[in-house]
DRENVEX-275973 format. One record per residue (C-alpha): x, y, z. Coordinates in steps of 0.05 Angstrom, whole numbers, plus 5000, padded with zeros to 4 digits. Each point is the difference from the previous one (the first is absolute). Layout:
N
XYZ
...
END
This chain:
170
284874061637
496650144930
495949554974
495249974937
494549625012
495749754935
495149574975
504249384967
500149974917
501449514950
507950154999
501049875074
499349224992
507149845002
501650395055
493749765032
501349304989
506850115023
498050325066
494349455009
505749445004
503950315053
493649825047
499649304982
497449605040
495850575036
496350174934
497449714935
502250064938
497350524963
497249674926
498950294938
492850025007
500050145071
505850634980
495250184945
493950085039
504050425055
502050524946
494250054972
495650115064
504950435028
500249535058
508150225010
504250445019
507350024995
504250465046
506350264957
506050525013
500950604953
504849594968
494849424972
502749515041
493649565031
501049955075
493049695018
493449804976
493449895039
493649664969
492850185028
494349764978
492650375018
494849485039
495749994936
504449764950
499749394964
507549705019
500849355008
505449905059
497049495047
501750445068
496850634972
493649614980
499949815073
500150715022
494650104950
495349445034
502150125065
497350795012
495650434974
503450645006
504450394945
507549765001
506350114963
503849374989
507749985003
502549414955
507350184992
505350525029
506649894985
506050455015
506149834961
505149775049
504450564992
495950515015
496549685064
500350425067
499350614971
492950085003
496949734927
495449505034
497650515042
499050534940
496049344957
495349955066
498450805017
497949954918
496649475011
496550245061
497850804965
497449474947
495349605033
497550605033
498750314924
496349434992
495650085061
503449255029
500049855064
506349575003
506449814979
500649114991
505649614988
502549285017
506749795023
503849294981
500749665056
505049564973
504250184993
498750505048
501850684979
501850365063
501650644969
493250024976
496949705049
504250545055
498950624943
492449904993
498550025085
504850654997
494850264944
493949785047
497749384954
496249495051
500649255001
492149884975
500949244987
504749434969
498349524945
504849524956
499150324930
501549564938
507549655030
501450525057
497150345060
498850655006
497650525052
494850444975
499750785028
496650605003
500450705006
494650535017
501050594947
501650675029
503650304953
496850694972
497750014929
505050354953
496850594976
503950244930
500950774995
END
């Protein structure tokens, strides 16, 4: 498989936007603002094939940001160590089972570690559940650290320990 993986620009909205709505209900939108503020943090990445076409998109954010999603504030008031916050992954339907998620996570992972985190957070919905999450993220070693009902849903929260080596450049 070859895969280009990037930070996300200005141009990718549509496709970005078009990829987001394919995971409805198991992620929010993504808003102007909230699209803006992605872009220009560099808080994205998109995973494309040679040919342009966007297969996948994951959104991290670093423990010390200032972003406003009501489950990543909780990871910020609930530990004291460095983390690296998954908001989003989503795999465009076709392309799912061939190992994008996967590819989004070991980047994420040799990113964190860059930054000196000690772990990877995320939250499930719970309602719907998403069980190919839910099933993906205990293959990937994510724990079950707690449950809480965020804004109209449920979600579990999780956790992985960092143990990914830092990416050295050449």
């Amino acid at each position: 498989m070859t895969l280009i993986l990037r930070s996300a620009e200005t141009s990718d909205r549509e496709a970005l936007n078009s990829l987001n709505e394919t995971a409805a209900p198991h992620v929010d939108r993504l808003n102007e603002d909230h699209f803006s503020y992605l872009v220009e943090q560099g808080l994205c990445i998109v995973a494309e094939n040679p040919l342009g076409k966007m297969e996948g998109y994951i959104i991290l954010v670093r423990h010390d940001e200032n972003f406003e999603a009501e489950d990543f504030r909780w990871f910020q008031e609930s530990t004291n160590e460095p983390f690296v916050y998954i908001d989003q992954v989503v795999v465009d339907p076709e392309y799912r089972g061939r190992g994008i998620a996967s590819e989004l996570y070991r980047c994420a992972e040799k990113y964190a570690a860059q930054l000196g985190a000690a772990a990877l957070t995320c939250e499930i919905r719970m309602d719907p559940l998403n069980e190919d999450s839910h099933h993906f993220h205990r293959e990937h070693d994510f724990e079950e650290i707690g449950r809480r009902r965020s804004q109209d849903h449920d979600v579990l929260l999780m956790k992985k320990a960092v143990c990914e080596e830092p990416f050295v450049p050449a």
